[in-house]
ChimeraX commands (.cxc) that place a marker at each C-alpha (Angstrom):
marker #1 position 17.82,-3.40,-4.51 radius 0.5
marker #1 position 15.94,-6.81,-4.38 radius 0.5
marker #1 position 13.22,-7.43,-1.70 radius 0.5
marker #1 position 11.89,-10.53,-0.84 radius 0.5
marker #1 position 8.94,-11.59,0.88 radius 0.5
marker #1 position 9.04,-12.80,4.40 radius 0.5
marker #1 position 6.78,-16.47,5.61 radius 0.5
marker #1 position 5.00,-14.52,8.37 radius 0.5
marker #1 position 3.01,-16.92,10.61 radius 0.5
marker #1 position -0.77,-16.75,10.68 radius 0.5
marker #1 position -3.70,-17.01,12.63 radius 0.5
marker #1 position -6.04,-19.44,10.62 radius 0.5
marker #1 position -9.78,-17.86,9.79 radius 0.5
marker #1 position -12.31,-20.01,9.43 radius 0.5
marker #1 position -13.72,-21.02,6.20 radius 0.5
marker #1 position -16.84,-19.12,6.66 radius 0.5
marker #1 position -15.11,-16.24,7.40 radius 0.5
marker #1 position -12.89,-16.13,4.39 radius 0.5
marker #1 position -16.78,-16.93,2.39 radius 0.5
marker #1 position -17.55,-13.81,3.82 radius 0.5
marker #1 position -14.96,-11.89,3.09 radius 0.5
marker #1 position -15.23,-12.61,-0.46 radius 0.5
marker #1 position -19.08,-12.20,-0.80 radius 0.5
marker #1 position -18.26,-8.74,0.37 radius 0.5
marker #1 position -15.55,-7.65,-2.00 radius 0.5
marker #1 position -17.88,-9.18,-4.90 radius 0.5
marker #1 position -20.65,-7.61,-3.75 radius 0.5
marker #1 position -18.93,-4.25,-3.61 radius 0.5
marker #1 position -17.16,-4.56,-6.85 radius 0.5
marker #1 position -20.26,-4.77,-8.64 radius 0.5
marker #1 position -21.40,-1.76,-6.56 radius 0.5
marker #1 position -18.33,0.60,-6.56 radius 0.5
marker #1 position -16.13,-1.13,-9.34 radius 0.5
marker #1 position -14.04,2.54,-9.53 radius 0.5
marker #1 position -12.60,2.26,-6.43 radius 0.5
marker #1 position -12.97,-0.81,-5.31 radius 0.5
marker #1 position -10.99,-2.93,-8.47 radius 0.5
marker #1 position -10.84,-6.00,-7.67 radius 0.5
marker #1 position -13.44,-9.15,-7.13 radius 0.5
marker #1 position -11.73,-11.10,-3.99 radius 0.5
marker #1 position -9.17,-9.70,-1.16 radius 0.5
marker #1 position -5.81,-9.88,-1.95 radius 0.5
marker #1 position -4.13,-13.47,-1.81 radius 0.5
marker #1 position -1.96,-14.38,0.49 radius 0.5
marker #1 position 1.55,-14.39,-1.57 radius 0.5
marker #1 position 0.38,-10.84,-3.20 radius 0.5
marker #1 position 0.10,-9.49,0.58 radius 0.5
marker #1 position 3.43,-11.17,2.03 radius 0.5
marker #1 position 5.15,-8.90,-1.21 radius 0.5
marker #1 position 3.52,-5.83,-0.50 radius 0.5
marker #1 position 4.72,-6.17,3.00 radius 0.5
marker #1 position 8.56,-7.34,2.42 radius 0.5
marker #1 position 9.75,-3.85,3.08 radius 0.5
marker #1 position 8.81,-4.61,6.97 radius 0.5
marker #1 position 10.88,-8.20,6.55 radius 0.5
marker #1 position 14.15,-5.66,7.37 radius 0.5
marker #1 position 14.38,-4.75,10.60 radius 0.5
marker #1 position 16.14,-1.66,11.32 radius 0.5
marker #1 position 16.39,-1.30,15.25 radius 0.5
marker #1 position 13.87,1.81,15.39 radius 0.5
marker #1 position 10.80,2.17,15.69 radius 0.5
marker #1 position 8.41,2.20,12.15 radius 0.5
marker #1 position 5.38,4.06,10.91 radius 0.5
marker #1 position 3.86,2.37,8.43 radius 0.5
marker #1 position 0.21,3.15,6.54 radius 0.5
marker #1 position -1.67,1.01,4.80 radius 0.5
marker #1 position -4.64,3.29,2.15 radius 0.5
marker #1 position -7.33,1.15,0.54 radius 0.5
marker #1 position -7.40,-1.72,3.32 radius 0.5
marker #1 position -10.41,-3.51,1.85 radius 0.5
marker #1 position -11.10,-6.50,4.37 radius 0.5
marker #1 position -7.50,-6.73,5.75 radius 0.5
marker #1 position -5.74,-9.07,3.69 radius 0.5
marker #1 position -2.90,-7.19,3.54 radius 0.5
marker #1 position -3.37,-5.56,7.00 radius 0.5
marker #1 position -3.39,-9.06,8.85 radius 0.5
marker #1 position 0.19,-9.70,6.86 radius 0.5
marker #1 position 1.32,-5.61,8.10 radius 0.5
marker #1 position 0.89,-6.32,11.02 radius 0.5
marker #1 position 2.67,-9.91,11.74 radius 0.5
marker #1 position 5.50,-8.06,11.17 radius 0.5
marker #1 position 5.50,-5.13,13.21 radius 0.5
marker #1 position 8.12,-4.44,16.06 radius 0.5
marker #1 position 6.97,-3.79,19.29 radius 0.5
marker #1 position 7.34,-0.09,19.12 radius 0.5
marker #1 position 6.10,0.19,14.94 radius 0.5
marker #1 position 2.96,1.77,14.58 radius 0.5
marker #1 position 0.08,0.74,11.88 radius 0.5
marker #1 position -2.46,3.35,9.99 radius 0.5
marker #1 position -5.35,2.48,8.25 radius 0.5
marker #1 position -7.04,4.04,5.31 radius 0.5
marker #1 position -10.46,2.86,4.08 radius 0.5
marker #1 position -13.28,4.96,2.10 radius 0.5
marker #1 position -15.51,1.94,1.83 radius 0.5
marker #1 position -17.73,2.22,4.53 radius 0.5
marker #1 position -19.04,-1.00,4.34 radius 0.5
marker #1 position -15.40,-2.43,4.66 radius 0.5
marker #1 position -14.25,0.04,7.67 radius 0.5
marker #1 position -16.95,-1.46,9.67 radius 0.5
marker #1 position -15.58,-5.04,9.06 radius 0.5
marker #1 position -12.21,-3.41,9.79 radius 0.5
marker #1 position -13.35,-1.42,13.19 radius 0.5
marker #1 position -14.69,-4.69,14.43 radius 0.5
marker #1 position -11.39,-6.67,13.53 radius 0.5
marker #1 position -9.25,-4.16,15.48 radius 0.5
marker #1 position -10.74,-5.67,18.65 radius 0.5
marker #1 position -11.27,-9.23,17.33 radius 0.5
marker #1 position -8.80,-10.54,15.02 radius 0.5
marker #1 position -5.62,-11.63,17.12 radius 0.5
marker #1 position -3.13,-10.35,14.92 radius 0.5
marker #1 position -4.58,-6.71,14.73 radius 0.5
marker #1 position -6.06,-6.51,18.37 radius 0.5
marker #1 position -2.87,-7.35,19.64 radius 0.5
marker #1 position -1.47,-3.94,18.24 radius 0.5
marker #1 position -3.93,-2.10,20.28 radius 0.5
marker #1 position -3.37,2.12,20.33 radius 0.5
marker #1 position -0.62,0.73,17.98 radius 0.5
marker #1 position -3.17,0.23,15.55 radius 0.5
marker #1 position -5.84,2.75,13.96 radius 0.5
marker #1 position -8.13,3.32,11.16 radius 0.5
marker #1 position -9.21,6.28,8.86 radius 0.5
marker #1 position -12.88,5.34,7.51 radius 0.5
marker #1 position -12.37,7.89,4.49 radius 0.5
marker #1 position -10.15,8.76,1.48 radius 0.5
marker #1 position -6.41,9.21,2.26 radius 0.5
marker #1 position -7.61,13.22,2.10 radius 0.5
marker #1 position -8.31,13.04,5.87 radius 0.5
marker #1 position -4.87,11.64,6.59 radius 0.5
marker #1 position -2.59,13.89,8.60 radius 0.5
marker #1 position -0.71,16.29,6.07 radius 0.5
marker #1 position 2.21,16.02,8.56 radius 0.5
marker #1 position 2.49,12.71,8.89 radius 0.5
marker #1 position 5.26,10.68,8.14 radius 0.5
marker #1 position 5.98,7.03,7.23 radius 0.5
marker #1 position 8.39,4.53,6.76 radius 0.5
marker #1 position 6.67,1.99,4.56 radius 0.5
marker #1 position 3.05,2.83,3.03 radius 0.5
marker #1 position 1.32,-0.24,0.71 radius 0.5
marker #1 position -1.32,0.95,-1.57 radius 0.5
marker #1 position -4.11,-0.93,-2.14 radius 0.5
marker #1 position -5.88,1.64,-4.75 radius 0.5
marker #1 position -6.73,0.35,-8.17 radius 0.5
marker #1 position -4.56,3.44,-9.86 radius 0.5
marker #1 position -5.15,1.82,-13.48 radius 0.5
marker #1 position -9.24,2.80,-12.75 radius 0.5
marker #1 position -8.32,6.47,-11.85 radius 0.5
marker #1 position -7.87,9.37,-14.27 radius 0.5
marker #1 position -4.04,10.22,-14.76 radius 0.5
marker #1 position -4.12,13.27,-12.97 radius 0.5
marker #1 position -5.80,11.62,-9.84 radius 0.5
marker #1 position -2.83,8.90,-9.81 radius 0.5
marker #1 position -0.38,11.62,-10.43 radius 0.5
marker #1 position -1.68,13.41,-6.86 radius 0.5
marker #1 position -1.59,9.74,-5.26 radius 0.5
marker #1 position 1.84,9.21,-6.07 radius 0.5
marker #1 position 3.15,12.36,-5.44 radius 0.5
marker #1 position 0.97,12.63,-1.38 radius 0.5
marker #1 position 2.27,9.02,-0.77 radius 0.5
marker #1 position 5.96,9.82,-1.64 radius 0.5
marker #1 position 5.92,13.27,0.52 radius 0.5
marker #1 position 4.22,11.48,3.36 radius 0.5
marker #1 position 7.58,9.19,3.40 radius 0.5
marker #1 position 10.79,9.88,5.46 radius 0.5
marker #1 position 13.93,10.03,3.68 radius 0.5
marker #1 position 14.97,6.75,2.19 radius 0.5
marker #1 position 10.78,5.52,2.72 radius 0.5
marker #1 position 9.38,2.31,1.02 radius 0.5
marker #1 position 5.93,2.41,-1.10 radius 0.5
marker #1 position 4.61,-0.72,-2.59 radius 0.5
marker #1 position 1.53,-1.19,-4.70 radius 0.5
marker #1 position 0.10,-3.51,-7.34 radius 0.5
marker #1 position -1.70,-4.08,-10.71 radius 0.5
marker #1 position -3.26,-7.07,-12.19 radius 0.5
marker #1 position -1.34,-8.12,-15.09 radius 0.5
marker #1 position -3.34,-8.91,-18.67 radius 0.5
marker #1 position -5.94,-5.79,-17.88 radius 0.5
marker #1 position -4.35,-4.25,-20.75 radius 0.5
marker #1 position -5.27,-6.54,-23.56 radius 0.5
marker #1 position -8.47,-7.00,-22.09 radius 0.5
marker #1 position -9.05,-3.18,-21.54 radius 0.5
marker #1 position -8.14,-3.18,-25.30 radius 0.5
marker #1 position -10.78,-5.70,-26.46 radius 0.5
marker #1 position -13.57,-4.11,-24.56 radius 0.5
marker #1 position -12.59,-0.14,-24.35 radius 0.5
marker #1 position -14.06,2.82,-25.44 radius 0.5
marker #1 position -11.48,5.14,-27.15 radius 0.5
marker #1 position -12.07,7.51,-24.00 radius 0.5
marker #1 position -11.33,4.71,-21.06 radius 0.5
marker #1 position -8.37,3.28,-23.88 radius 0.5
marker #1 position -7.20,7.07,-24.04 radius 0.5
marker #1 position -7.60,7.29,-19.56 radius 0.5
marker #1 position -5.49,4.19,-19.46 radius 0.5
marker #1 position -2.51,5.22,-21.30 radius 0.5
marker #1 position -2.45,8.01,-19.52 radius 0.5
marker #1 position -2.47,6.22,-16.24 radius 0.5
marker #1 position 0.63,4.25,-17.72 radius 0.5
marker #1 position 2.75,7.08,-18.31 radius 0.5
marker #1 position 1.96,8.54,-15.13 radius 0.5
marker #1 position 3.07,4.80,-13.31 radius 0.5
marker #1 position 6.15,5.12,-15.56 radius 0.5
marker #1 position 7.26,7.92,-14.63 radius 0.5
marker #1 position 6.90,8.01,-10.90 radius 0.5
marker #1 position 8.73,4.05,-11.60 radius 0.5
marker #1 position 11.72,5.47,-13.28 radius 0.5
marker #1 position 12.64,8.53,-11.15 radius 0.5
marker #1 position 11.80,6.09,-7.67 radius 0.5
marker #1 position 11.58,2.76,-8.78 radius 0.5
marker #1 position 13.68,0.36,-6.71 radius 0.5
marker #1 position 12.32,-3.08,-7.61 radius 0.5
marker #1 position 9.74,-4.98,-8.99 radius 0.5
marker #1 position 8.46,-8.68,-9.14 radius 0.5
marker #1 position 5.10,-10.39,-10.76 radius 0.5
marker #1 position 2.82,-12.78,-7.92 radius 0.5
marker #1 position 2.01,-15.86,-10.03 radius 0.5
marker #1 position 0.28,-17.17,-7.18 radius 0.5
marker #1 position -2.13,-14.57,-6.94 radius 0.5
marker #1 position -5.58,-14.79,-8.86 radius 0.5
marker #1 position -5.39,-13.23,-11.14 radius 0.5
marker #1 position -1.38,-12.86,-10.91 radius 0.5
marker #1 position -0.50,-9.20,-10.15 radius 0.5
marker #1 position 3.10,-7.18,-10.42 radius 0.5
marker #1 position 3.94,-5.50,-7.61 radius 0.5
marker #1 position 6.43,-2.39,-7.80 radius 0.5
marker #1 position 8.19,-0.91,-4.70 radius 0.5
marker #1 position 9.68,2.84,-5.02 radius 0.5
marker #1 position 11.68,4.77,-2.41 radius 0.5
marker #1 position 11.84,8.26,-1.41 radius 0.5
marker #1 position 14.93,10.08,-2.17 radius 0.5
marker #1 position 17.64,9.54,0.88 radius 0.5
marker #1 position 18.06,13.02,2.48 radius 0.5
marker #1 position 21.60,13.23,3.41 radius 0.5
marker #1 position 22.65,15.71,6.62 radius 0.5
marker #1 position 23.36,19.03,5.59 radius 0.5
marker #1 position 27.51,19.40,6.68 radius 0.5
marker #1 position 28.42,21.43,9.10 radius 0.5
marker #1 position 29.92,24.92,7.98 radius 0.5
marker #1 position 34.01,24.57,8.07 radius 0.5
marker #1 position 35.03,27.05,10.72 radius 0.5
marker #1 position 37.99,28.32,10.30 radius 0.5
marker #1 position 40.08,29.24,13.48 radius 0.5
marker #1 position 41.11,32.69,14.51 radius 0.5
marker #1 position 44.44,32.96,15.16 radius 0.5
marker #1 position 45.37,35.54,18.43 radius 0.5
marker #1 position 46.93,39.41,16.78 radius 0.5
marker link #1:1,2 radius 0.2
marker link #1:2,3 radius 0.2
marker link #1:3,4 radius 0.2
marker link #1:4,5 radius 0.2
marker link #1:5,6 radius 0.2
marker link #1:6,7 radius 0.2
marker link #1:7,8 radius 0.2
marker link #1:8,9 radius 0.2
marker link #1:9,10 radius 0.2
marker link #1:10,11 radius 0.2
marker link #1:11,12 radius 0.2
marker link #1:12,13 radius 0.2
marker link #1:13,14 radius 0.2
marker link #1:14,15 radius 0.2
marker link #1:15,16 radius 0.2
marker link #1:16,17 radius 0.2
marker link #1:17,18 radius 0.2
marker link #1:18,19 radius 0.2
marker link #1:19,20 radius 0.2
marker link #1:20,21 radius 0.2
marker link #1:21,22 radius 0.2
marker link #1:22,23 radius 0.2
marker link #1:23,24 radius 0.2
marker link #1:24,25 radius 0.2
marker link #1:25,26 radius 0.2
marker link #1:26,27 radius 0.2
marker link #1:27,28 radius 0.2
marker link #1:28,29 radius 0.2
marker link #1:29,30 radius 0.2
marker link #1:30,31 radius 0.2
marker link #1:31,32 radius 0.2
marker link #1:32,33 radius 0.2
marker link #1:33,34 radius 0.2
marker link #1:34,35 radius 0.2
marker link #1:35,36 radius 0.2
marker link #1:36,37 radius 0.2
marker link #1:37,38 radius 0.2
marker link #1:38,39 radius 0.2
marker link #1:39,40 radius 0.2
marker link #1:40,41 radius 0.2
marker link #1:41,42 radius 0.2
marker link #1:42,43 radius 0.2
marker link #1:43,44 radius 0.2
marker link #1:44,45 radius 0.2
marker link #1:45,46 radius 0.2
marker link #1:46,47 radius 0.2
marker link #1:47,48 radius 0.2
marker link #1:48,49 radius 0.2
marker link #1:49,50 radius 0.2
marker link #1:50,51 radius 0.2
marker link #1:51,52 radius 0.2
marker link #1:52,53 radius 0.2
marker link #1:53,54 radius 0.2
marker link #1:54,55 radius 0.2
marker link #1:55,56 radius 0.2
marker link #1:56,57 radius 0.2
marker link #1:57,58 radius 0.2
marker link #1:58,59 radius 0.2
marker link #1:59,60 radius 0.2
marker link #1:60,61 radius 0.2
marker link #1:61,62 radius 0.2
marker link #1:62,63 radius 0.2
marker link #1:63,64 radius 0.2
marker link #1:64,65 radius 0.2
marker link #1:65,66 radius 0.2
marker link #1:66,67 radius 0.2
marker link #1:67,68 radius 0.2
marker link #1:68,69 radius 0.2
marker link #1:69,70 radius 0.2
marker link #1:70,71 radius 0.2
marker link #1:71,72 radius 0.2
marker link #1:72,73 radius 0.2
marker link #1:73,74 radius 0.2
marker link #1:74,75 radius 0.2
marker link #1:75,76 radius 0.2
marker link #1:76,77 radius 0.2
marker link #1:77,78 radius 0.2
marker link #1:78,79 radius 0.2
marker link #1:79,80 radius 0.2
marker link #1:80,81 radius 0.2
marker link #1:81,82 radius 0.2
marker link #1:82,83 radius 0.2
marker link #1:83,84 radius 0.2
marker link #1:84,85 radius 0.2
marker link #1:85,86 radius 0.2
marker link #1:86,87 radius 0.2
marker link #1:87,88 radius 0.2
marker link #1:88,89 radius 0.2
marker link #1:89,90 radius 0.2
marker link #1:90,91 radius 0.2
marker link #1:91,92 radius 0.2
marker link #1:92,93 radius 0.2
marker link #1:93,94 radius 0.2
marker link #1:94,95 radius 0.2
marker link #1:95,96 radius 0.2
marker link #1:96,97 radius 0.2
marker link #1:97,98 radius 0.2
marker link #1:98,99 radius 0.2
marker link #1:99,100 radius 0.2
marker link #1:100,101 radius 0.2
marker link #1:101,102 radius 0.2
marker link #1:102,103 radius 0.2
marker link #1:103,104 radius 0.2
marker link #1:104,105 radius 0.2
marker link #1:105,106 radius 0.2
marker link #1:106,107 radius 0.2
marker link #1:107,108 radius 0.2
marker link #1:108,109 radius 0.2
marker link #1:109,110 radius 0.2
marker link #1:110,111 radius 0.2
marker link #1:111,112 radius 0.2
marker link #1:112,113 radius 0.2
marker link #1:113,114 radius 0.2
marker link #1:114,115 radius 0.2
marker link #1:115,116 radius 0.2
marker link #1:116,117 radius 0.2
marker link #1:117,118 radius 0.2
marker link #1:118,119 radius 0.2
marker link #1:119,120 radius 0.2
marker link #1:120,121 radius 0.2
marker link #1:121,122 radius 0.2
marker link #1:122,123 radius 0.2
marker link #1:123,124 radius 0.2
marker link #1:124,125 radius 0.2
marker link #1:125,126 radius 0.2
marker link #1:126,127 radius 0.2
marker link #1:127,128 radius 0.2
marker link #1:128,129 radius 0.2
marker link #1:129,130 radius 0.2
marker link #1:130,131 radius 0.2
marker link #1:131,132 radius 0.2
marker link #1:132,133 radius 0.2
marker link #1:133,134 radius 0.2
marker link #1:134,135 radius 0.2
marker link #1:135,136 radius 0.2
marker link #1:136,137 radius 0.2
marker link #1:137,138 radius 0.2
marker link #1:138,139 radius 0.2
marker link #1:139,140 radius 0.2
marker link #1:140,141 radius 0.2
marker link #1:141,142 radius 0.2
marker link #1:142,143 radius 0.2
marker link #1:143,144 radius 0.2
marker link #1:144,145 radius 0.2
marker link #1:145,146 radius 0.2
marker link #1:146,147 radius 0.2
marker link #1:147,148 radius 0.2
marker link #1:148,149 radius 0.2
marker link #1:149,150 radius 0.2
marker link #1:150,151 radius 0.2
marker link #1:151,152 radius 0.2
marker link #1:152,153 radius 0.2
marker link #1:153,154 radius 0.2
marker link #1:154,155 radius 0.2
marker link #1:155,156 radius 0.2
marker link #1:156,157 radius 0.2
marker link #1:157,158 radius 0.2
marker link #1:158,159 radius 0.2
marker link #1:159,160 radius 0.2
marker link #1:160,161 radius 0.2
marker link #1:161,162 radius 0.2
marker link #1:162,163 radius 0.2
marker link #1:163,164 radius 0.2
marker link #1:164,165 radius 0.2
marker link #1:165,166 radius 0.2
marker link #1:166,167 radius 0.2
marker link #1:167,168 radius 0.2
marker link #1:168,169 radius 0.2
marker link #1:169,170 radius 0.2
marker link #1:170,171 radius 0.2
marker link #1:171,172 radius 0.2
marker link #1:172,173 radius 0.2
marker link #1:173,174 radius 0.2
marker link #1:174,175 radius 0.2
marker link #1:175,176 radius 0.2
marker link #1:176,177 radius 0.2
marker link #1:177,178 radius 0.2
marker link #1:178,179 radius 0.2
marker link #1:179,180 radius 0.2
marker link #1:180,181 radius 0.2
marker link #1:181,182 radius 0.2
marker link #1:182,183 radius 0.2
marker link #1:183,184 radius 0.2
marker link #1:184,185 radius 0.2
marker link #1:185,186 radius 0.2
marker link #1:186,187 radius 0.2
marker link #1:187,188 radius 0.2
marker link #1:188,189 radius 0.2
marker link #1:189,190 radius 0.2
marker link #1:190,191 radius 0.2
marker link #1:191,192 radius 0.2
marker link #1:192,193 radius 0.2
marker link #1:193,194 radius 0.2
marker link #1:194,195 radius 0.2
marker link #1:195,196 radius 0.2
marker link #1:196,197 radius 0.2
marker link #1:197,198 radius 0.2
marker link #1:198,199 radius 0.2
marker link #1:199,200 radius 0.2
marker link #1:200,201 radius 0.2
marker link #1:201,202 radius 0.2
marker link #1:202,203 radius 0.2
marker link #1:203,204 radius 0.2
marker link #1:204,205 radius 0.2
marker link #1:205,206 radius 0.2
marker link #1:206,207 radius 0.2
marker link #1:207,208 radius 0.2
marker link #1:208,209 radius 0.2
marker link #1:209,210 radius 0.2
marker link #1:210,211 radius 0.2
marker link #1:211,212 radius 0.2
marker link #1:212,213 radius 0.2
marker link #1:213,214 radius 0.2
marker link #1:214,215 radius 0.2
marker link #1:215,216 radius 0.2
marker link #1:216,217 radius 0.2
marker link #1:217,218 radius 0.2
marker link #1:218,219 radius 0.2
marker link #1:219,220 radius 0.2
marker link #1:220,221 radius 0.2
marker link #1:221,222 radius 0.2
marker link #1:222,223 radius 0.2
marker link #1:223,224 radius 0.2
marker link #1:224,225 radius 0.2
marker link #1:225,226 radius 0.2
marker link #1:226,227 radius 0.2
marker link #1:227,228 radius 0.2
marker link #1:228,229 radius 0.2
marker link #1:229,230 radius 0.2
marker link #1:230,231 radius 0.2
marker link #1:231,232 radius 0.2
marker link #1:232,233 radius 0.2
marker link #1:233,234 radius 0.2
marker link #1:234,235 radius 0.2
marker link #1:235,236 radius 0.2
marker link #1:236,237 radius 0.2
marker link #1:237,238 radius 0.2
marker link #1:238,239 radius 0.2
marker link #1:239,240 radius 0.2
marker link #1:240,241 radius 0.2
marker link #1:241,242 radius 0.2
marker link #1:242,243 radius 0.2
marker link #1:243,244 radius 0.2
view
């Protein structure tokens, strides 16, 4: 099944703000490359395809989690296109970006205006509820810095924490390959792979589309999976008694 981004409309930050934003997420990719994995927020167009599982309404109220928030990039775009009764959790181990997140929660109009609709997790996605479930969970976690078996125990969390039929979207940047190939050690070349297969696999038992962001920098692919619809168990056939 194709999905397709939804134009959300926007609350314009200011320049300095967006400065800011992207001092941080330097700053922090230097500092915590591992988990952090990326040197600016997420663009616009790469968030808006993340989110386009949200663009279809379905006339109930939604659940929907967002781990590795960052600065809110993506969580700004989440959140345009909540209903009125859809609920938004946030994930985010960086400390340094919870705080900026805790403060937007109150400030930022398209995130304060969720109010107790809204909340935020400043830890790893270990803390979230076990019982929780979601309709639509983005991932923001660089998987391709990871060790296989980490990404495997991602994947598999995210997909259990989803209701039956569920949407999870996440990303990679595209050309890391060929330049984790030029500059690799045997071991990280070795990690990699084995982060590949792992993707592959979770893509081809749940994969449900997939589309590259050209307008991202750099340009990133972003693939969406689905839990497995639970049909209703039947009802047992009862047959009827006929009086002696």
């Amino acid at each position: 099944m194709s999905f397709l981004p939804r134009r959300t409309s926007s609350v314009r930050r200011t320049p300095a703000r967006r400065l800011a934003d992207r001092r941080l997420f330097f700053a922090e990719t230097l500092r915590t490359f591992r988990t952090t994995g990326a040197v600016t927020p997420s663009g616009r167009h790469l968030a808006e395809a993340l989110a386009a599982p949200l663009a279809h309404r379905t006339g109930q109220p939604r659940a929907v989690l967002e781990v590795g928030a960052g600065t809110g990039a993506v969580s700004r775009v989440l959140a345009g296109l909540l209903g009125p009764e859809d609920t938004l959790d946030l994930v985010e181990a960086n400390p340094r970006f919870a705080r900026l997140l805790a403060g937007d929660l109150r400030a930022d109009p398209r995130l304060a205006v969720l109010g107790e609709r809204v909340s935020l997790i400043a830890g790893p996605v270990a803390e979230l509820d076990p019982g929780a479930r979601y309709d639509v969970i983005v991932s923001g976690l660089p998987f391709a810095n990871f060790p296989p078996d980490e990404v495997s125990g991602l994947l598999t969390r995210y997909l259990s924490a989803l209701k039956s039929g569920g949407h999870l979207t996440y990303f990679g940047y595209r050309g890391t390959g060929r330049l984790r190939a030029l500059l690799g050690t045997s071991r990280s070349l070795a990690r990699h792979s084995g982060v590949i297969h792992v993707l592959d696999t979770f893509q081809q038992a749940h994969g449900a589309d997939f589309r590259t962001v050209w307008g991202n920098i750099p340009p990133a692919r972003v693939w969406h999976l689905r839990a497995p619809a639970v049909s209703p168990r039947p009802l047992p056939v009862v047959s009827a008694r006929t009086a002696p």
